[in-house]
C-alpha positions in Angstrom: 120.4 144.7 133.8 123.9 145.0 133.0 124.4 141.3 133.2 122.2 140.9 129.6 124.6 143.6 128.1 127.1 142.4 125.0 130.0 143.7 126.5 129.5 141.7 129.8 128.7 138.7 128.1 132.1 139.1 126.2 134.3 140.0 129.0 132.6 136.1 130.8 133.4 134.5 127.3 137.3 136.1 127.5 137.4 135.4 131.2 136.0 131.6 130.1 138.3 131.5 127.4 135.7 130.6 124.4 136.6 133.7 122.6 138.9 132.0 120.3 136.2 129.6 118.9 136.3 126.0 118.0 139.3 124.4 118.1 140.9 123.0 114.9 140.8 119.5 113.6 144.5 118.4 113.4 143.4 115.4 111.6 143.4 117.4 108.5 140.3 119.3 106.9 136.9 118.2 108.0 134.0 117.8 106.0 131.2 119.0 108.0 134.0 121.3 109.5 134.3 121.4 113.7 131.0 121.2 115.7 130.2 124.3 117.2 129.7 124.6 120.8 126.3 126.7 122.5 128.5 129.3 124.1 130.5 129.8 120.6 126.4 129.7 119.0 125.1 132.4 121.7 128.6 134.3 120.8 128.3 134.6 117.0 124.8 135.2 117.6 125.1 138.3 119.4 128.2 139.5 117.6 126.5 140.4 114.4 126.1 143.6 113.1 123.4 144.9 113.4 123.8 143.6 116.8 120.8 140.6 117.2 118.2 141.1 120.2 118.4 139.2 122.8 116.2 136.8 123.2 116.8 135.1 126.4 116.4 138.6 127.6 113.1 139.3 125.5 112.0 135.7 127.1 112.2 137.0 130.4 110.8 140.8 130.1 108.2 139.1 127.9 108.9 141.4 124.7 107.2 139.6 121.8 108.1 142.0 119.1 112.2 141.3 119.9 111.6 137.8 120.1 109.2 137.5 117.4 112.9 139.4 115.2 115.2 137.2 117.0 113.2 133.6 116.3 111.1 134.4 112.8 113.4 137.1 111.2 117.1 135.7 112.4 116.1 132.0 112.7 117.5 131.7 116.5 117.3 128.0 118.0 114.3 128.4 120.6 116.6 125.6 122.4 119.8 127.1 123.0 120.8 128.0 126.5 122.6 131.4 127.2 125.6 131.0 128.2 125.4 132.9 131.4 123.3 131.6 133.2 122.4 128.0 130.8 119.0 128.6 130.4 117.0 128.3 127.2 114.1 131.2 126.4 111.2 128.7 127.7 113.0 128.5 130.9 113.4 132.3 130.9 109.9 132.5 130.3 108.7 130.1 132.9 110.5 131.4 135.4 109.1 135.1 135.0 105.2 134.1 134.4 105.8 134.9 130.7 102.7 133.1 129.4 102.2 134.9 125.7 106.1 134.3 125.5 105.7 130.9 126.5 102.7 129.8 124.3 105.2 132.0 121.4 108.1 129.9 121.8 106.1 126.7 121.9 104.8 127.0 118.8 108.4 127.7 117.6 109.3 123.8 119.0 110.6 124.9 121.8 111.3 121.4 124.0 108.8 122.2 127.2 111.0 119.0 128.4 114.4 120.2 127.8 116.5 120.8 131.3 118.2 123.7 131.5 120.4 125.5 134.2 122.6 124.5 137.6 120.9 122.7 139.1 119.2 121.0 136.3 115.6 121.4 136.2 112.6 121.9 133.8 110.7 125.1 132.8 107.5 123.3 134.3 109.5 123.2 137.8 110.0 127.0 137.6 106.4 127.4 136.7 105.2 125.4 139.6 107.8 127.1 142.3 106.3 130.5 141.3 102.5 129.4 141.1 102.4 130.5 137.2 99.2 128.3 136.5 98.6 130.1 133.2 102.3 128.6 132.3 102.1 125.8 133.7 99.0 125.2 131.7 100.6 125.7 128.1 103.5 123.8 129.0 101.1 120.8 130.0 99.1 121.4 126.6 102.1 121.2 124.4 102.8 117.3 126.3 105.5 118.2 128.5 106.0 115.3 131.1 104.8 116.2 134.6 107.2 113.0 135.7 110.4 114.5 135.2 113.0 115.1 137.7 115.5 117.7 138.4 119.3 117.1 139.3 118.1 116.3 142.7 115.4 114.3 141.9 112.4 117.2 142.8 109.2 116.4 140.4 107.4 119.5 139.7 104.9 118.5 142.3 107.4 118.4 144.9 108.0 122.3 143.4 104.5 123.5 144.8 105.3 122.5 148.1 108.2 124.4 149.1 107.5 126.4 152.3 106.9 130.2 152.2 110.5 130.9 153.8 112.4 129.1 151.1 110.6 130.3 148.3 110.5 133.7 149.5 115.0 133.2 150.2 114.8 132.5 146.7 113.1 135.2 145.5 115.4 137.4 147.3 118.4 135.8 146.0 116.9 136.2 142.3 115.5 139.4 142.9 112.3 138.4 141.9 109.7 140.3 143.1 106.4 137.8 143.9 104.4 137.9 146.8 104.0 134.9 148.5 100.4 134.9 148.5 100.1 135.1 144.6 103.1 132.3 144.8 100.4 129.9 146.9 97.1 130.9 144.7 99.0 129.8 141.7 100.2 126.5 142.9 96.8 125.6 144.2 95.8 126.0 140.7 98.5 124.2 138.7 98.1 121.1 141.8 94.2 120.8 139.8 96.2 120.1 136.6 99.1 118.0 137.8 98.2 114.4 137.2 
């Protein structure tokens, strides 16, 4: 996935402009010095040498022993967005079906209600618009609230009742390869949960 690689992720900062960092006070020096934005976070983050796993990546693909490095070993915030596509690890995680990497980033405090992405929306959403019950399950468990709306106003409910042609343009778009029929099995599951 060429889009994940540290090189693309630079040339989008450059093309952006955030590769000069923070901007400087003018007011004289700060104490607390400037506040650091999540794009110039994500950038430092994977500019170090030794270059730093990904971890949005890892969320995704699931890989435990990278995330486990970039979370426990190089104290990555579980809530920062990348900057490609504005999505924390949970939501990475959610979207795939990543349960162990879900239940893993929970207990790291990642916010199961923290919105994420364009359009807004919540890692529960993603979990109930690809029928992952087993996520949908631990993100319930750790409190998230089933009541939230996305930008448009979509509760996660309203998620498991997207018709088979729209989820399945969706899928295309993303690439992601579920099969509808695994899609509906897991919704009627997570429906049994939703309050």
């Amino acid at each position: 996935m060429n889009q994940w690689s540290l090189a693309g992720f630079l040339m989008i900062l450059g093309m952006a402009g955030c590769t000069e960092g923070p901007a400087s006070s003018e007011a004289g020096p700060a104490t607390a010095g400037p506040a650091v934005s999540q794009v110039d976070q994500a950038a430092i983050y994977l500019k170090e040498i030794p270059p730093s796993p990904d971890p949005w990546r890892a969320s995704a693909e699931g890989d435990l022993a990278l995330l486990k490095i970039s979370v426990t070993e190089r104290g990555f915030d579980v809530n920062l967005a990348d900057p490609l596509y504005k999505t924390t690890p949970l939501g990475h995680a959610a979207w795939w079906g990543k349960s162990e990497a879900v239940a893993f980033l929970l207990a790291n405090k990642a916010d199961p209600d923290l919105a994420y992405g364009d359009p807004w929306t919540t890692p529960l959403h993603m979990a109930c618009l690809w029928g992952h019950a087993e996520v949908a399950a631990a993100l319930l468990e750790a409190g998230v609230d089933p009541t939230v709306r996305e930008e448009d106003g979509g509760l996660p409910l309203d998620y498991l009742r997207i018709s088979e042609k729209d989820t399945m343009e969706i899928a295309e778009a993303f690439q992601a390869p579920f099969s509808f029929e695994a899609i509906q099995t897991g919704r009627e599951e997570i429906r049994k949960l939703l309050p």
